[in-house]
C-alpha angles and dihedrals in degrees: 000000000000129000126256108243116245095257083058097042090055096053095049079057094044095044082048092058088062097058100049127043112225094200095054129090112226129196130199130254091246102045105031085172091062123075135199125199117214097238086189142288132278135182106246098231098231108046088027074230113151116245134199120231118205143173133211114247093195133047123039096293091133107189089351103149115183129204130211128171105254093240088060088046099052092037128125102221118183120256112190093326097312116103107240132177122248096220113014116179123262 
């Protein structure tokens, strides 16, 4: 597989800032009490797929910081037959 060139790389980065608000705070479906702050993006090396990288804002996690592709983050799963989004913002 070849690589995407830079320019290519950046506005997959670009297009990703758009999707997801930095200066939000998100939850997740299962735990609407928790947030999660978006601490940035970054390309995962090996799909050149670009990832989220967040961080709990609740709990002892100290500098934990997760990462999730941003297709997985920005997902509608199916919870008991309702579509649901994985992260929604606060």
């Amino acid at each position: 597989m070849g690589h995407l060139s830079s320019d290519e790389l950046k506005q997959k980065l670009i297009a990703a800032q758009s999707q997801v608000d930095k200066s939000a705070k998100y939850f997740h479906y299962k735990h609407p009490e928790q947030f999660y702050s978006i601490e940035g993006f970054c390309l995962i090396e090996e799909t050149e797929e670009v990832g989220v990288l967040y961080k709990p804002l609740y709990g002892d996690f100290g500098d934990v910081i997760w990462l999730r592709p941003i297709s997985v983050f920005l997902e509608e799963i199916d919870v008991d037959g309702k579509k649901v989004k994985r992260f929604s913002k606060e």
